[in-house]
py3Dmol code that shows the C-alpha trace and the ligand (Angstrom):
import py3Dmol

protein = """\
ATOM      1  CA  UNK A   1      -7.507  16.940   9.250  1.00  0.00           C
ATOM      2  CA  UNK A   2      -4.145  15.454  10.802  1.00  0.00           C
ATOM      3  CA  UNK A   3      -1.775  15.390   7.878  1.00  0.00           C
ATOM      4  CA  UNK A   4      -0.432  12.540   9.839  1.00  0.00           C
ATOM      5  CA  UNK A   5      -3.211  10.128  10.013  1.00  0.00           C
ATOM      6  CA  UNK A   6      -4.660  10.895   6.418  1.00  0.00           C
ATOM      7  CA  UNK A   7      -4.103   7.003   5.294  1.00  0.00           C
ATOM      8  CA  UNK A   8      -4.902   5.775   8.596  1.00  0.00           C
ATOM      9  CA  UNK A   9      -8.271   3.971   8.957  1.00  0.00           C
ATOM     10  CA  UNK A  10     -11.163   5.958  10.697  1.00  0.00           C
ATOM     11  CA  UNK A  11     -13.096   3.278  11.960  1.00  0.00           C
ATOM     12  CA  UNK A  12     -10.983   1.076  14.236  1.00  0.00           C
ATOM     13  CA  UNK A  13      -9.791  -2.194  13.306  1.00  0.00           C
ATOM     14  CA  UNK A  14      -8.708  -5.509  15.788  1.00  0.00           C
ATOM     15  CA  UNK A  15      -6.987  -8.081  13.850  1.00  0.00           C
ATOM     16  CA  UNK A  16      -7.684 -12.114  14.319  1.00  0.00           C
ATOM     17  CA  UNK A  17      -4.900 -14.666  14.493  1.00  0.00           C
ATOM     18  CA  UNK A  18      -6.833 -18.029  14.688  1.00  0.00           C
ATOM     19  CA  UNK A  19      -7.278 -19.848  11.315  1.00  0.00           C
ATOM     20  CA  UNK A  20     -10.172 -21.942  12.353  1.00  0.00           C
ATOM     21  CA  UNK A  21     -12.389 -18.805  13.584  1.00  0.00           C
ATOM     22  CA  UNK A  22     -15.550 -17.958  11.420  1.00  0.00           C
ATOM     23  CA  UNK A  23     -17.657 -15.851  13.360  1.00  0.00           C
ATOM     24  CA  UNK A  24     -21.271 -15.080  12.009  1.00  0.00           C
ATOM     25  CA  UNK A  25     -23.171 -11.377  11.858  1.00  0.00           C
ATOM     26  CA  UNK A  26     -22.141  -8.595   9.113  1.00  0.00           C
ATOM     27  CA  UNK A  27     -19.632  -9.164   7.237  1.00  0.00           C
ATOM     28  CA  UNK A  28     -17.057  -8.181   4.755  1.00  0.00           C
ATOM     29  CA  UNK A  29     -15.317 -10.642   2.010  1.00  0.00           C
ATOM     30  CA  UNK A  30     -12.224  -9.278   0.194  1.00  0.00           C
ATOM     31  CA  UNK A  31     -12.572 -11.954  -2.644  1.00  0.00           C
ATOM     32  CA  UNK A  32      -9.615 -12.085  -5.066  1.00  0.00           C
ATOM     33  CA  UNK A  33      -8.737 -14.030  -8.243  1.00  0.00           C
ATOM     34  CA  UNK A  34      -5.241 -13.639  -8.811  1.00  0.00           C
ATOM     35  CA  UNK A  35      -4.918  -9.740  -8.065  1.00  0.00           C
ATOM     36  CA  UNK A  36      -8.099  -9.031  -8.683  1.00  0.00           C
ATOM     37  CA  UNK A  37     -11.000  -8.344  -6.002  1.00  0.00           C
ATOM     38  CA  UNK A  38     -14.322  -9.123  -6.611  1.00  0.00           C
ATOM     39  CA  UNK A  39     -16.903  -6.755  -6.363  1.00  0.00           C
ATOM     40  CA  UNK A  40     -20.979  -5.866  -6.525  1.00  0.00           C
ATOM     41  CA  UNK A  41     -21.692  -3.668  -9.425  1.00  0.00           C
ATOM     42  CA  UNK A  42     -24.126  -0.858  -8.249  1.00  0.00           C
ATOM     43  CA  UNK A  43     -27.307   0.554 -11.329  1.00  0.00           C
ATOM     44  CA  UNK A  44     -24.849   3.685 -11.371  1.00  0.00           C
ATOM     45  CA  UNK A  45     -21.539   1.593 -12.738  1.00  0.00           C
ATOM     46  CA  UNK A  46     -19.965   1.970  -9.209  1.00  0.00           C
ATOM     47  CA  UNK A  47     -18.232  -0.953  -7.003  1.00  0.00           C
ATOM     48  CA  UNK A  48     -19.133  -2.140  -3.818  1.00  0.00           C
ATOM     49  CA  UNK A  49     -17.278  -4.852  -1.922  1.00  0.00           C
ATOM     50  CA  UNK A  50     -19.009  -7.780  -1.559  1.00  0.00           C
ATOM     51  CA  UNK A  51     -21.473  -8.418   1.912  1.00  0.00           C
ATOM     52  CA  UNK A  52     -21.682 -11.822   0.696  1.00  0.00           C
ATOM     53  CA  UNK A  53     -19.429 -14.796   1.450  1.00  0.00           C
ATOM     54  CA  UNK A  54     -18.287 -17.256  -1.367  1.00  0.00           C
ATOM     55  CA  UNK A  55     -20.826 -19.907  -0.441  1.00  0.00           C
ATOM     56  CA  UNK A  56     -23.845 -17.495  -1.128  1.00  0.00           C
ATOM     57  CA  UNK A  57     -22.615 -16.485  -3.986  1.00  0.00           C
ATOM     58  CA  UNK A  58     -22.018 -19.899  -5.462  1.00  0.00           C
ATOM     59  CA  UNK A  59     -18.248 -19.642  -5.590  1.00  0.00           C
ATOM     60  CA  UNK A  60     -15.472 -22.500  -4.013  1.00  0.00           C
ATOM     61  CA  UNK A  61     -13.011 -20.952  -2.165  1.00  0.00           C
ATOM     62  CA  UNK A  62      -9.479 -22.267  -2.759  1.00  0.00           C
ATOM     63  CA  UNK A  63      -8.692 -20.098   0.619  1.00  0.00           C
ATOM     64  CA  UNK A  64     -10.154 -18.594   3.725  1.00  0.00           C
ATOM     65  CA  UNK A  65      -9.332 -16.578   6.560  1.00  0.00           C
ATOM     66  CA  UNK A  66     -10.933 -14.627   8.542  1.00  0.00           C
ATOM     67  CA  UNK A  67      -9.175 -10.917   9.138  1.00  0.00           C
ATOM     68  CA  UNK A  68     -10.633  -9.682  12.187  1.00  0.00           C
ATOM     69  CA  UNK A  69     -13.075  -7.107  12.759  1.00  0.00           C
ATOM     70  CA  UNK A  70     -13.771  -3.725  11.507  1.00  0.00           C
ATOM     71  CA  UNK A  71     -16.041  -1.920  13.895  1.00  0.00           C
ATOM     72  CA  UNK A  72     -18.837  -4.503  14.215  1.00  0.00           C
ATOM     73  CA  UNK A  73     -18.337  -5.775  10.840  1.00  0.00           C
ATOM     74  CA  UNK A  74     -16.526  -9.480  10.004  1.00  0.00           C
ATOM     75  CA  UNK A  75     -13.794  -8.934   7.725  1.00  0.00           C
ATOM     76  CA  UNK A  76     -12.585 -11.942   5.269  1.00  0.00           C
ATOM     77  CA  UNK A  77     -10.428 -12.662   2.849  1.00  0.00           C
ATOM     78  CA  UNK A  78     -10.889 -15.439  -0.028  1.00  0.00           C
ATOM     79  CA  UNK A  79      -9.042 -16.868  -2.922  1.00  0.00           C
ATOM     80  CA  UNK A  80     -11.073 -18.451  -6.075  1.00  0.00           C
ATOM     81  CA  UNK A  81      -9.573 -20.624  -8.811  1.00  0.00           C
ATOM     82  CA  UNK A  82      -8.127 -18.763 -12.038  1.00  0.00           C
ATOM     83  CA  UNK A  83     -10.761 -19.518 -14.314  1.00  0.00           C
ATOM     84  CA  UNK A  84     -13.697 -18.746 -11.944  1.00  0.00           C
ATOM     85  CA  UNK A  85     -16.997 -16.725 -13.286  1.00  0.00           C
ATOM     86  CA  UNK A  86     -17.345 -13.655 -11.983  1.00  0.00           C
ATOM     87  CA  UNK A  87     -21.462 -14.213 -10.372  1.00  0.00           C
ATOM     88  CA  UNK A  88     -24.443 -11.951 -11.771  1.00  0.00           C
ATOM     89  CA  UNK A  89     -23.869  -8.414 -10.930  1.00  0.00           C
ATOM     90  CA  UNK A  90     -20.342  -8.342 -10.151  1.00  0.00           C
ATOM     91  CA  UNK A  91     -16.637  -8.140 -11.526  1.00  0.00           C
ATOM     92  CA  UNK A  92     -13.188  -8.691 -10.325  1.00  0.00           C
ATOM     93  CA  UNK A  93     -11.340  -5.376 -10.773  1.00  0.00           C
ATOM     94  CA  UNK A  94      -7.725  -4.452 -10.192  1.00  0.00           C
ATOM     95  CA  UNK A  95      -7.618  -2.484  -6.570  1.00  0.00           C
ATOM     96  CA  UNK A  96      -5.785   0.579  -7.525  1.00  0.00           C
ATOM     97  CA  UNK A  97      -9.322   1.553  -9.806  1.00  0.00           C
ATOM     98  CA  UNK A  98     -11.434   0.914  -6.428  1.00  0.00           C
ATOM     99  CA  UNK A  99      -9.825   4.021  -4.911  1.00  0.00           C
ATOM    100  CA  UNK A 100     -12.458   6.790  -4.700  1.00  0.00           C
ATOM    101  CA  UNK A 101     -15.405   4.360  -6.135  1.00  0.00           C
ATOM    102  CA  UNK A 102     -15.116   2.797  -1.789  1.00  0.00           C
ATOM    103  CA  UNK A 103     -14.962   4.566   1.297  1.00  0.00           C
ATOM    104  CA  UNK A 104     -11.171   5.465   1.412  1.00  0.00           C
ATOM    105  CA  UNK A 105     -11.409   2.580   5.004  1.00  0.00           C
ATOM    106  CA  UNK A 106     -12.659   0.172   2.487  1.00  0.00           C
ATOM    107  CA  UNK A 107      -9.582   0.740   0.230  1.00  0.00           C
ATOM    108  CA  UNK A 108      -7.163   0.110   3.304  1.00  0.00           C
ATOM    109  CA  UNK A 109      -8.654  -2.937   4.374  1.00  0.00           C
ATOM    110  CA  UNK A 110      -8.944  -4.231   0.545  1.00  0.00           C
ATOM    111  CA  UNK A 111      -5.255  -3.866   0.861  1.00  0.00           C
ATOM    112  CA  UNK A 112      -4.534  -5.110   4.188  1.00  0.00           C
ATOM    113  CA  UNK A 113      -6.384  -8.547   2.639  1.00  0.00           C
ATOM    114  CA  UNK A 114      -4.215  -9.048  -0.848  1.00  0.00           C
ATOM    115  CA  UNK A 115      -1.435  -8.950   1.237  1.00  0.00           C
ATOM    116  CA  UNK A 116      -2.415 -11.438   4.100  1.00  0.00           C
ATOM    117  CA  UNK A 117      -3.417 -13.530   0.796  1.00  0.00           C
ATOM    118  CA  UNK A 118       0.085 -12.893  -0.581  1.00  0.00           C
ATOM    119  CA  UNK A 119       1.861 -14.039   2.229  1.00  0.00           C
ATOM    120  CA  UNK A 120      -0.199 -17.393   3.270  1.00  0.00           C
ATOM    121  CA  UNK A 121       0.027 -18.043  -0.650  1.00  0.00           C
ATOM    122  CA  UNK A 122       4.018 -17.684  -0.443  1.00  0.00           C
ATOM    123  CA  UNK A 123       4.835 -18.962   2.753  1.00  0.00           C
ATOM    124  CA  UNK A 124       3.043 -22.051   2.778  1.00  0.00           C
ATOM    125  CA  UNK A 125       6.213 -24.089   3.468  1.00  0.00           C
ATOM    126  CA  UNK A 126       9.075 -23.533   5.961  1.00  0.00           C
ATOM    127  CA  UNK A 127      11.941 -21.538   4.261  1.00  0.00           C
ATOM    128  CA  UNK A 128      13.896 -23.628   6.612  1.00  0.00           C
ATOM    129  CA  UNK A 129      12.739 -27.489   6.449  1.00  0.00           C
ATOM    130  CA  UNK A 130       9.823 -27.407   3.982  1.00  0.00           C
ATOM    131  CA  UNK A 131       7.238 -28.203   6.610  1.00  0.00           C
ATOM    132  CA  UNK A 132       3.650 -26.727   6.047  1.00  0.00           C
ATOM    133  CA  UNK A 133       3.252 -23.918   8.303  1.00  0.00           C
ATOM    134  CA  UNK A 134       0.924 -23.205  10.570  1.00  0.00           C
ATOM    135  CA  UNK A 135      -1.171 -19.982  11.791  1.00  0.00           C
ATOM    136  CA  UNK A 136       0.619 -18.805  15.012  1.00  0.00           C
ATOM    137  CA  UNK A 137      -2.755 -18.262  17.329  1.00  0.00           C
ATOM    138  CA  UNK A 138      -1.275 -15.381  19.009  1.00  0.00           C
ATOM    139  CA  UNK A 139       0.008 -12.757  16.705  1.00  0.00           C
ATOM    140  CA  UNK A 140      -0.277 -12.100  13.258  1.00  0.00           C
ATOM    141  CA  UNK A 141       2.244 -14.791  12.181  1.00  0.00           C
ATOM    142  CA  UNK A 142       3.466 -18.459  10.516  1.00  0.00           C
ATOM    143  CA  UNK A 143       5.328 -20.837  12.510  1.00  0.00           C
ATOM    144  CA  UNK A 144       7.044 -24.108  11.340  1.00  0.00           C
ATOM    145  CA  UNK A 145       5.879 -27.377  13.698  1.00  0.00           C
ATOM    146  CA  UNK A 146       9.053 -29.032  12.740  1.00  0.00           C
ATOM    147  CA  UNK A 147      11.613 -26.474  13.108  1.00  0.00           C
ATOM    148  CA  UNK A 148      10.012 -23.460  15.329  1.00  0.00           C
ATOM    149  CA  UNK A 149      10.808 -21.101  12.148  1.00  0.00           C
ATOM    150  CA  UNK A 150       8.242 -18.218  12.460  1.00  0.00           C
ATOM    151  CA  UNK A 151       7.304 -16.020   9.226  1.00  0.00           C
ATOM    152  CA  UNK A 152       5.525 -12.608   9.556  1.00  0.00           C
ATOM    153  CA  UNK A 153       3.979 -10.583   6.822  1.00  0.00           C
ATOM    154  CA  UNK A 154       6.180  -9.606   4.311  1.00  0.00           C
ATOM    155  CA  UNK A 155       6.409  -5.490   4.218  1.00  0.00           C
ATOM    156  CA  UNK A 156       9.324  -3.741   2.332  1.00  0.00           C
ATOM    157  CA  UNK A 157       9.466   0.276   4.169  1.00  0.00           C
ATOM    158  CA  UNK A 158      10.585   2.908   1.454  1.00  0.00           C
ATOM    159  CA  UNK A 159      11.121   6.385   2.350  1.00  0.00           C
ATOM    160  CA  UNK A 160       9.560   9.101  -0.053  1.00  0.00           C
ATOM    161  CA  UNK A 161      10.450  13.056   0.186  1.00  0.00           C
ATOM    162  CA  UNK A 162       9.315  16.292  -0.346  1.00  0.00           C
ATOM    163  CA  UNK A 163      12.554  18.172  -0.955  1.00  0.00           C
ATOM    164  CA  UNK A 164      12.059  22.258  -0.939  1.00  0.00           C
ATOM    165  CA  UNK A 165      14.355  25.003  -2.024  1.00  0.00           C
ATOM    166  CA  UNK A 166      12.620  27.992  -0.422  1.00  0.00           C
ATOM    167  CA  UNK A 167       9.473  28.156  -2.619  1.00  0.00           C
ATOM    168  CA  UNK A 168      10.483  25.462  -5.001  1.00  0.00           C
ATOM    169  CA  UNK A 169       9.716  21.604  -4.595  1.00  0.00           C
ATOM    170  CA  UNK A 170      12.354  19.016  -6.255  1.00  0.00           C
ATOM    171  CA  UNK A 171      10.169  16.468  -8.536  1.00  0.00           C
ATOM    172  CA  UNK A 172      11.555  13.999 -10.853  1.00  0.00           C
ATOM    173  CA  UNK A 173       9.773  11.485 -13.623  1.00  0.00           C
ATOM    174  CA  UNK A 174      11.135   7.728 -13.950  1.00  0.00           C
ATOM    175  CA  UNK A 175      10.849   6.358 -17.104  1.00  0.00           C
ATOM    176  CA  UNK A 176       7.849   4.493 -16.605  1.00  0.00           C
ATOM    177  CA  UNK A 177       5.609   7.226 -15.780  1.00  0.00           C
ATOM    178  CA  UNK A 178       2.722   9.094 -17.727  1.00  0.00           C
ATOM    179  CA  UNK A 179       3.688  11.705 -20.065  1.00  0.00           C
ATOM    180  CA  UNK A 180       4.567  14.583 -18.608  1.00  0.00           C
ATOM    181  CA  UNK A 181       4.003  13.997 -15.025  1.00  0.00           C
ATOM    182  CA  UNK A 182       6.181  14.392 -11.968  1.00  0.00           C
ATOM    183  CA  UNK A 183       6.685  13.112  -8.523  1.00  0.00           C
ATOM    184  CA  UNK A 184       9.196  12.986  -5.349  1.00  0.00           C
ATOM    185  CA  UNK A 185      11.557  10.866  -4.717  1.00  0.00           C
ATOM    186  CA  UNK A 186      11.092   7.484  -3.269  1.00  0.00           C
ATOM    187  CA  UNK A 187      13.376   4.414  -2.271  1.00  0.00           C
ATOM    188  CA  UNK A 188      13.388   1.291  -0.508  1.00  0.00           C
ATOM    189  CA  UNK A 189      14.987   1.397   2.826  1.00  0.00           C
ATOM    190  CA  UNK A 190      18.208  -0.831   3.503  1.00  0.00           C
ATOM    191  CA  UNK A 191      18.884  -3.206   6.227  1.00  0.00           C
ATOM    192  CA  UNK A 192      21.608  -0.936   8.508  1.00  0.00           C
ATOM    193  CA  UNK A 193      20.303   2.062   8.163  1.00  0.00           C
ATOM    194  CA  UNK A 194      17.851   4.719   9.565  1.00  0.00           C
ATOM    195  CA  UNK A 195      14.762   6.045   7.343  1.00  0.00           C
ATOM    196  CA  UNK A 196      16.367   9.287   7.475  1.00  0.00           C
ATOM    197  CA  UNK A 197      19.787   8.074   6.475  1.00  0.00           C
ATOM    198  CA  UNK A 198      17.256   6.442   3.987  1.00  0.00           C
ATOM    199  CA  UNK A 199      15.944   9.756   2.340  1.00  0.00           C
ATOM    200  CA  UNK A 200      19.321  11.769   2.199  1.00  0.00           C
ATOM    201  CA  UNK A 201      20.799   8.396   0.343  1.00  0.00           C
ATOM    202  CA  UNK A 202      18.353   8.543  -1.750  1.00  0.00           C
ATOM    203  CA  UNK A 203      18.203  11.867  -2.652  1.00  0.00           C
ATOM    204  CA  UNK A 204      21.960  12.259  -3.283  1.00  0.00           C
ATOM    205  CA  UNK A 205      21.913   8.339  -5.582  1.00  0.00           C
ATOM    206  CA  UNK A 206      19.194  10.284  -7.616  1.00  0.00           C
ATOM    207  CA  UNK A 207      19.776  13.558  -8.150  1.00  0.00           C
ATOM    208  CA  UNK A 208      23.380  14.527  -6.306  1.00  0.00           C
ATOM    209  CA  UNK A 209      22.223  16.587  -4.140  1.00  0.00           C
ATOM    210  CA  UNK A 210      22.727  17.503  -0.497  1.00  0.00           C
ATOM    211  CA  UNK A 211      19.611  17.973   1.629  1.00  0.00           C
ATOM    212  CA  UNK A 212      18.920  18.492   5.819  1.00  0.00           C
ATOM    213  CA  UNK A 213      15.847  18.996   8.424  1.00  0.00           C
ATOM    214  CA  UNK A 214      14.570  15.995   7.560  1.00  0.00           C
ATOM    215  CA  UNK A 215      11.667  15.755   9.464  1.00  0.00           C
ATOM    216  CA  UNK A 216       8.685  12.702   9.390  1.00  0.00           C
ATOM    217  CA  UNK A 217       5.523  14.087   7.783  1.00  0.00           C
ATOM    218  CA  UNK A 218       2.663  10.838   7.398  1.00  0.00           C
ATOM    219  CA  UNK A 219       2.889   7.246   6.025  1.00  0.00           C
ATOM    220  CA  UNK A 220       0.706   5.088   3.859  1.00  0.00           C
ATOM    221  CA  UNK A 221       0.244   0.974   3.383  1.00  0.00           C
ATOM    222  CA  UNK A 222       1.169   0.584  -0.174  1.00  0.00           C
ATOM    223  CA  UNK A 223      -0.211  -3.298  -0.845  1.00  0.00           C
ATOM    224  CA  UNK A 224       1.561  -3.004  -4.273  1.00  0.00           C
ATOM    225  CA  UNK A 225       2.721  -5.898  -3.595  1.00  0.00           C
ATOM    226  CA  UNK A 226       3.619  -5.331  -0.215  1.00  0.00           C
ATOM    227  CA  UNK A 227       5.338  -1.458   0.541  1.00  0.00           C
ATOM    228  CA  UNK A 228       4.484   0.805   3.594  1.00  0.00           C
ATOM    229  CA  UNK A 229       5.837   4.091   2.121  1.00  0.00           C
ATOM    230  CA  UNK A 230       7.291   6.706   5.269  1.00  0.00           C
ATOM    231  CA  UNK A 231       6.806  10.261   3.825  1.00  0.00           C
ATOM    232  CA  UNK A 232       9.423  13.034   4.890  1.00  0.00           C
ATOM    233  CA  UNK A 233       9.946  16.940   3.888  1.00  0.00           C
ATOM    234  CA  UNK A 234      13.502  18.241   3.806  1.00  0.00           C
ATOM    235  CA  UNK A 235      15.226  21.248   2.814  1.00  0.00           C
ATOM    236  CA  UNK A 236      17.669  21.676   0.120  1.00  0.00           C
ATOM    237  CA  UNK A 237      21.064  22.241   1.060  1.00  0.00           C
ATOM    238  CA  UNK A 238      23.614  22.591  -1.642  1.00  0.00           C
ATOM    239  CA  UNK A 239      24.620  20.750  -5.027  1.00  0.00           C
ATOM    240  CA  UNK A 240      23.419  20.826  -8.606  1.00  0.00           C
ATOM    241  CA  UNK A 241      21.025  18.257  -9.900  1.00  0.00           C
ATOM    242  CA  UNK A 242      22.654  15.287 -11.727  1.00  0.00           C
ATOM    243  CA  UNK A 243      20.155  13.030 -12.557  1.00  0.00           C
ATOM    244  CA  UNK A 244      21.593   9.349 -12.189  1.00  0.00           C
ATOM    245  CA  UNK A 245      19.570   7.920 -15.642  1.00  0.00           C
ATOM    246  CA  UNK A 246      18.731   5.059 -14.553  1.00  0.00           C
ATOM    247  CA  UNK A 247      15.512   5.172 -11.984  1.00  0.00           C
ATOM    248  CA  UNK A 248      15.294   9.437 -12.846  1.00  0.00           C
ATOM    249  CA  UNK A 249      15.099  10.880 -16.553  1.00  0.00           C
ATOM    250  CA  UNK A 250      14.844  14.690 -15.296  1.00  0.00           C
ATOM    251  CA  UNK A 251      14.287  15.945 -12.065  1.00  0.00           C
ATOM    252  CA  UNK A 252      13.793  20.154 -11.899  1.00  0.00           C
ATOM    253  CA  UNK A 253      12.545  22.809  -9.154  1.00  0.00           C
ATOM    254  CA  UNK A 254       9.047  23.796  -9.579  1.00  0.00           C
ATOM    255  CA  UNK A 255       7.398  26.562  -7.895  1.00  0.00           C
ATOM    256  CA  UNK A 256       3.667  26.197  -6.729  1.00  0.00           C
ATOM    257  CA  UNK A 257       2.614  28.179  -9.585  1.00  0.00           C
ATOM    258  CA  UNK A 258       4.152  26.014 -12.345  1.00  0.00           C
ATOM    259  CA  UNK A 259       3.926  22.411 -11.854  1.00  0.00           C
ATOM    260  CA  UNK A 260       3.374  19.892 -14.242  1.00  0.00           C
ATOM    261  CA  UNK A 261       1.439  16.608 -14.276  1.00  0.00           C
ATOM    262  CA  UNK A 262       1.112  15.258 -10.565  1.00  0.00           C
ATOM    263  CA  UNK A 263       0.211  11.478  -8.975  1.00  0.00           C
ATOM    264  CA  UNK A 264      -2.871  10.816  -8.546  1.00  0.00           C
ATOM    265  CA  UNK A 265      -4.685  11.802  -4.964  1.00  0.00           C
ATOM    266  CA  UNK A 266      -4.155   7.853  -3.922  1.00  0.00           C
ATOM    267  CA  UNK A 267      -0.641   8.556  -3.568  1.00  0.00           C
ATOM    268  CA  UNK A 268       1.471   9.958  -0.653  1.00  0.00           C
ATOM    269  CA  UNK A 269       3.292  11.723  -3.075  1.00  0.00           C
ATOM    270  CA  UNK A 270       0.783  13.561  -4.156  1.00  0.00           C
ATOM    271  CA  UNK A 271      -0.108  13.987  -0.278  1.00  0.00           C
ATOM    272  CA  UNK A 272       3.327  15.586   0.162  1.00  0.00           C
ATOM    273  CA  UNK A 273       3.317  18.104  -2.977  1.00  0.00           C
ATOM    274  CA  UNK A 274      -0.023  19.378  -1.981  1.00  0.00           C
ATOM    275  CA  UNK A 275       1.505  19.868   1.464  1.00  0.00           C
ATOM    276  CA  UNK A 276       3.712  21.912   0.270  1.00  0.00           C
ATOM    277  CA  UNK A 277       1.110  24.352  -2.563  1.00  0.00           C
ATOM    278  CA  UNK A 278      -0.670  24.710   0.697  1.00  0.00           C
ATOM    279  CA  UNK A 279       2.466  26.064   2.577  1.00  0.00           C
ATOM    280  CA  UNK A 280       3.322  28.273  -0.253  1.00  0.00           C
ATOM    281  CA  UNK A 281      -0.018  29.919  -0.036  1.00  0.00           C
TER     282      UNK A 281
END
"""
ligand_1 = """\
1
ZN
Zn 10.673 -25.755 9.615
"""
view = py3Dmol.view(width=600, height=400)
view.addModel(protein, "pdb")
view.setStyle({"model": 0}, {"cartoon": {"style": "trace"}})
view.addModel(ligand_1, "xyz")
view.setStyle({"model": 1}, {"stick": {}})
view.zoomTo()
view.show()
């Protein structure tokens, strides 16, 4: 497969705009309380988003919308009140533990729905003149009757990097990780500046080092709680690591042969270091 388009959705997806459409046939429902997405429990233990809208499961929605549509499928997204039973046979479960229990499209669109939740949920007034906004019926957007003020989706971009030293990839832990693991370097980008200027900021704040060829390898929706994270490979180019102790604790070279505790395969970090074990082999 296309390194490129391994987070990208296989099945194709057209997005709605209108908040008053609710079109019958198959269908979808992302259901969330709080963070959490409701979903079928299958007789092996597995998950299985929900085919079933609120109403037939005996649940009152505190928000609707419909997404668009996936294929020939009805996507939707729903909000339930905090204290809401879960129905017979199902559970609200964080997303991050639904990767690899759905189809890896399923996962996407799971995320593509929190965050059209998080953004109706905190832009339900004009940032300008308080007004209640309203679903712009073109394009994926809130506009302000009062003022004109129009609010897209929130999404923050952050650069990530694979940085290589001939056979050697630069990985560093933050405190927050798992014992023992590693991972590239990541960042948020800042208004001004490119997404390469991006990475070689980055990697010098970090780790003081000097890097070039930075070239654009594949990117990945991150809904957590609303990231789209632009993965890059560069080369080493001179400098000693000085890890800045504040977002890095250690940062080393490992070789393909020695590495230590990676991200998990949901990541595009973990995306990038396998890129590289399979260019070392
Ligand atoms: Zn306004």
């Amino acid at each position: 497969m296309d390194i490129t388009s391994y987070f990208a959705l296989k099945t194709r997806f057209i997005a709605a705009f209108r908040s008053d459409e609710s079109p019958s046939g198959p269908a979808i429902w992302f259901i969330f309380q709080g963070e959490k997405l409701l979903v079928a429990i299958q007789d092996n233990n597995t998950n299985d988003i929900c085919t079933r809208s609120p109403q037939q499961l005996g649940l009152v929605p505190i928000f609707r919308q419909f997404l668009g549509q996936y294929g020939t499928t009805n996507c939707f997204v729903a909000e339930v009140a905090e204290k809401t039973s879960p129905p017979p046979s199902t559970r609200f479960t964080g997303l991050r533990t639904l990767f690899g229990t759905v189809e890896d499209d399923l996962f996407i669109l799971a995320g593509r729905a929190v965050q059209i939740l998080h953004w109706h949920r905190e832009h339900q007034f004009c940032g300008k003149c308080g007004t209640a906004m309203q679903n712009r019926q073109t394009e994926l957007a809130r506009i302000c009757p009062a003022c004109g003020f129009v609010s897209f989706p929130r999404l923050s971009p952050a650069v990530i990097m694979a940085v290589t030293k001939e056979d050697h990839i630069l990985l560093a832990r933050a405190p927050r990780f798992p014992s023992g693991m590693f991972s590239t370097l990541a960042g948020f980008v800042e208004p001004g500046e490119t997404l390469e200027e991006a990475v070689e900021r980055e990697v010098r704040e970090e780790v003081n080092i000097r890097i070039g060829n930075i070239r654009y390898v594949a990117s990945q929706p991150w809904p957590f709680p609303h990231s789209i994270m632009i993965g890059f490979s560069a080369t080493y180019l001179d400098g000693e690591i000085e890890v800045d102790n504040d977002e890095i604790e250690d940062a080393r070279w490992f070789s393909a042969q020695d590495l230590p505790l990676l991200p998990s395969k949901i990541t595009i970090a973990r995306l990038l270091i396998d890129n590289f074990i399979t260019s070392c082999t």
